[in-house]
Steps between C-alpha positions, in 0.01 A plus 500: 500500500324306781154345377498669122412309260735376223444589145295245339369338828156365466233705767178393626182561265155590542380289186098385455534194252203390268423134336807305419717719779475809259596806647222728504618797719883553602583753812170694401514534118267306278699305246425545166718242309671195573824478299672175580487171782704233574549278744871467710550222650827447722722320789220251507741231581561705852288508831447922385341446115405820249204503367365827366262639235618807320273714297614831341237730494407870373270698740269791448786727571679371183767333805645203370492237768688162593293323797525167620310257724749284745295189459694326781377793740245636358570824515526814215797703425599739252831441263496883348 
């Protein structure tokens, strides 16, 4: 299948973050508990590092949610 996405892929997310880099919102759903964090930190020793905080989150919906912040680019994405 031309352009699907793979099981498991990370996709982009809409996330608002709070103090600290908490986030607040995640593609439209308040969240309303933060179950776990960490830190990975990988391939540093390359010219293309990791870097990326994870946060496992529970929204409004009752969702269970793994985001993470590419702190190399920037940018949101969305793990499950």
């Amino acid at each position: 299948m031309t352009g699907a996405r793979r099981l498991g892929q990370p996709r982009a997310a809409q996330v608002r973050a709070g103090p600290g880099g908490r986030p607040l919102v995640v593609d439209g759903n308040a969240v309303e508990a933060v179950r776990e964090t960490w830190l990975l930190e990988d391939r540093w020793w390359t010219d293309r590092p990791l870097r990326r905080r994870y946060w496992e989150v529970v929204t409004d919906r009752g969702e269970l949610v793994v985001v993470f912040r590419d702190l190399v680019a920037g940018a949101w994405r969305r793990q499950r």
